[in-house]
C-alpha positions in Angstrom: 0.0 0.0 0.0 1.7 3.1 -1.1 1.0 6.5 0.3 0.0 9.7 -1.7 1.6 13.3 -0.8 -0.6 15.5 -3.3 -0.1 18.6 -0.9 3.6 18.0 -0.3 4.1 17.8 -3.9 2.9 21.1 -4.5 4.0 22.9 -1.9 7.4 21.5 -2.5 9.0 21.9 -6.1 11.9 19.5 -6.3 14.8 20.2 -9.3 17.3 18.0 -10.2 20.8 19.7 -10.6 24.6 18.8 -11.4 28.0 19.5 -12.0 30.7 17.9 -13.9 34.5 18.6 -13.9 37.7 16.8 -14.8 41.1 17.9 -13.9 43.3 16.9 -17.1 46.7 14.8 -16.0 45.1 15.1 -12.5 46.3 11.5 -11.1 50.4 11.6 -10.6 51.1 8.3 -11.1 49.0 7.2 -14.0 48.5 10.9 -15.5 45.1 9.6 -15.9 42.6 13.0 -15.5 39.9 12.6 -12.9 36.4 12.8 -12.8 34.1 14.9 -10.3 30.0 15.2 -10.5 27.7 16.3 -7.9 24.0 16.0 -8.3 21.5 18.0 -5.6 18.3 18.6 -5.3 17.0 21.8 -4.0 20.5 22.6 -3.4 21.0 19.6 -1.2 23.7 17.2 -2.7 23.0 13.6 -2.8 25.5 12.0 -5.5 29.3 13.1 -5.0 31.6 11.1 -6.8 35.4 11.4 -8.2 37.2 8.9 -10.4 40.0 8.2 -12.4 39.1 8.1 -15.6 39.8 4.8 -17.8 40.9 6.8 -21.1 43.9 9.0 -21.6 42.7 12.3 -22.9 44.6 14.2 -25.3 43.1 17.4 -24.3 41.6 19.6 -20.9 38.3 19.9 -23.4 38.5 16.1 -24.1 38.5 15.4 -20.7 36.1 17.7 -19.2 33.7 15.7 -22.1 34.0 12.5 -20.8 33.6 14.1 -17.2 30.2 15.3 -18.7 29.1 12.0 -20.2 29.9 10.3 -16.8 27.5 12.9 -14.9 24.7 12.7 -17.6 25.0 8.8 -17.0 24.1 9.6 -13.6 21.9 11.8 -13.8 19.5 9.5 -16.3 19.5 6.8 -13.9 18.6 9.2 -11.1 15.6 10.6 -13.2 14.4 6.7 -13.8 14.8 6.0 -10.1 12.2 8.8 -9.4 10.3 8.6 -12.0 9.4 4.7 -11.1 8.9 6.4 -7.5 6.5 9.0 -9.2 4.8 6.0 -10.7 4.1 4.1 -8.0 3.5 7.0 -5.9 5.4 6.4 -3.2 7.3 9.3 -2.8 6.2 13.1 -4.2 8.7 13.2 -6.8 7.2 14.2 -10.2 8.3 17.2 -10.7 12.2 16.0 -10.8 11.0 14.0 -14.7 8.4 16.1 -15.7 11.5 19.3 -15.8 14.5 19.4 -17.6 17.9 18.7 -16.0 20.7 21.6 -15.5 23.7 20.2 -15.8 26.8 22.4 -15.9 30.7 22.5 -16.6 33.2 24.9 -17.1 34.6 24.1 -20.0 33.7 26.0 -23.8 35.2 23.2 -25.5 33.0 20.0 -23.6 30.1 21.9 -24.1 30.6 22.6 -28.4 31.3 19.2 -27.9 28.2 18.5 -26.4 26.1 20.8 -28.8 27.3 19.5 -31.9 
């Protein structure tokens, strides 16, 4: 038996945001860069992760790419967590699908990349 918030819902917008960054050459021994992503909601973070990266990237831009495409990975299987919850309404979380994620980086080149 699930339970219904209709008021909570609506009195309490939720919106999904990250941030990706990579720091190029970042690991010493490996000169691997590394990956960093936070996802919040309301402001509130609930993913932080930071990884090495498997490739060798031949650029800062390159890099901060992959960073991206690591976040966005996360951040789609975040939006199908909640929107199963939304489904089965368990949980007041329908306005994290229903809106588009922000999801930013710092870096001009990861983002033409993105764009194109």
């Amino acid at each position: 038996m699930g339970m219904t918030y209709p008021r909570l819902a609506q009195v309490l917008p939720t919106s999904l945001r990250a941030q990706a960054d990579a720091d190029w050459g970042g690991c010493r021994e490996t000169r691997k860069p590394i990956s960093g992503l936070i996802i919040a909601i309301n402001g509130a973070p609930i993913v932080r992760s930071t990884s090495i990266q498997t490739l060798v990237a031949t650029s800062s831009g390159e890099s901060e790419y992959i960073a991206l495409f690591d976040c966005v990975k996360h951040v789609r299987w975040m939006r199908k967590f909640y929107w199963e919850m939304a489904n089965k309404a368990t949980w007041p979380t329908q306005s994290i699908v229903l809106e588009a994620t922000t999801v930013r980086i710092d870096s001009s080149a990861a983002q033409a990349l993105a764009m194109n």
